[in-house]
N, C-alpha and C positions, 0 to 999 in steps of 0.2 A: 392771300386769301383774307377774307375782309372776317372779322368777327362774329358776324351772323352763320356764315356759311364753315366756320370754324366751327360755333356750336352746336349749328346742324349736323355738321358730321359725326361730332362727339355723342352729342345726344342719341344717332341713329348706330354708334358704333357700341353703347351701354345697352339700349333698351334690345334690338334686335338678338343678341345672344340670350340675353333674360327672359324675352318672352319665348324664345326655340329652350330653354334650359325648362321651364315651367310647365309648356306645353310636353315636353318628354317625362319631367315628373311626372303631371297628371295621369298619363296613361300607363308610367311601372306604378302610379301609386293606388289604381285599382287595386291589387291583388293582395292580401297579407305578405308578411313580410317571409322570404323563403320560397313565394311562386311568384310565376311570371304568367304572362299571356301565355295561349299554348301557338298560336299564330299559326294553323295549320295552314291557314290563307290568309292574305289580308282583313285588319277588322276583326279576325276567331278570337275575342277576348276573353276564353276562357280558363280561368287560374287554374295551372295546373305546375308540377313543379319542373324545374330546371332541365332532370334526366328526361321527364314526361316531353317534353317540348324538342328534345333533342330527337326524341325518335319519333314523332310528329316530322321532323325535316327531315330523317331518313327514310320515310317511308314514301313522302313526295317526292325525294330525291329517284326513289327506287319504283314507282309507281309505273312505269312500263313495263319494266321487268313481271310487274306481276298481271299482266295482260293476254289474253289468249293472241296467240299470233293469228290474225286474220279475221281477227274479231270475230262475232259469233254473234247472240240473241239481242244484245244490247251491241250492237254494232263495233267500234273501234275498240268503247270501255267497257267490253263485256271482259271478265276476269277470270283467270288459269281454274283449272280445277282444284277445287279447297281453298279458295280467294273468295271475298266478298268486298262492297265497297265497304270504305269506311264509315261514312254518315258521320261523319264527326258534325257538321252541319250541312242544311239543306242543298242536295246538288253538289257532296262529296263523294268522287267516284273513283279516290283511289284505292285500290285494290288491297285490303290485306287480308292477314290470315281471323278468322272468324273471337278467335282471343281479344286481339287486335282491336275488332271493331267492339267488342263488349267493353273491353279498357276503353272507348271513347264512349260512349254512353254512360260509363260508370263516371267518367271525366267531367261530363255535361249535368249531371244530375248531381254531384258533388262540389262543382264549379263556385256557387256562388256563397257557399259554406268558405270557400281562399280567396273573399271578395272580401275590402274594406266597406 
C-alpha cells in the first residue's frame, strides 16, 4: 500500500468516528444535564427525564393493547374506553390513559425549561 493511500485510510479511520462521536454529542447535548430526548418517535426532541422517556417506549410498545378491537369512529386508531391518544406531538395516536396524555402536554410546555 503506497503512502498516500495509507494516509487516506488513517485519516478516514480518526476523522469518521469523530465526526459520528460529535454528531451523537450534539443531540444528548440539547438537553440539561439529567434528561434526555423523550424520543416518543423519531426527531420528538423533547427533554424530559430518563424514567419520563422509559414509559414514552412502553406505551408505544403497548399502544395496541390500547385499541378498540375493530376499531370504531377514528377507524383502526380509534381507542378503548378511558383511552385517548397521546398528542405528545402532531399525529400522535397512541392511545393512553387521559393522566397520560396531560403528563405529555405538561412534558411539552416544560420541555424547553431541560433545554441547553
Amino acid at each position: 500500500m503506497s503512502k498516500t493511500s495509507l494516509l487516506n485510510v488513517s485519516v478516514f479511520a480518526i476523522v469518521f468516528p469523530l465526526a459520528l462521536a460529535v454528531a451523537t454529542g450534539t443531540a444528548l447535548a440539547d438537553c440539561k444535564s439529567g434528561y434526555v430526548w423523550r424520543d416518543a418517535k423519531d426527531g420528538d426532541g423533547v427533554c424530559v427525564t430518563p424514567q419520563d422517556r422509559a414509559e414514552a417506549k412502553a406505551q408505544n410498545a403497548n399502544a395496541e393493547n390500547n385499541r378498540r378491537v375493530g376499531g370504531g369512529s377514528y377507524g383502526p386508531n380509534t381507542c378503548r374506553n378511558g383511552y385517548v391518544w397521546r398528542d405528545a406531538f402532531a399525529g400522535d395516536i397512541v392511545c393512553v390513559t387521559p393522566f397520560e396524555r396531560q403528563k405529555a402536554a405538561n412534558q411539552n410546555a416544560a420541555g424547553s425549561s431541560h433545554s441547553n
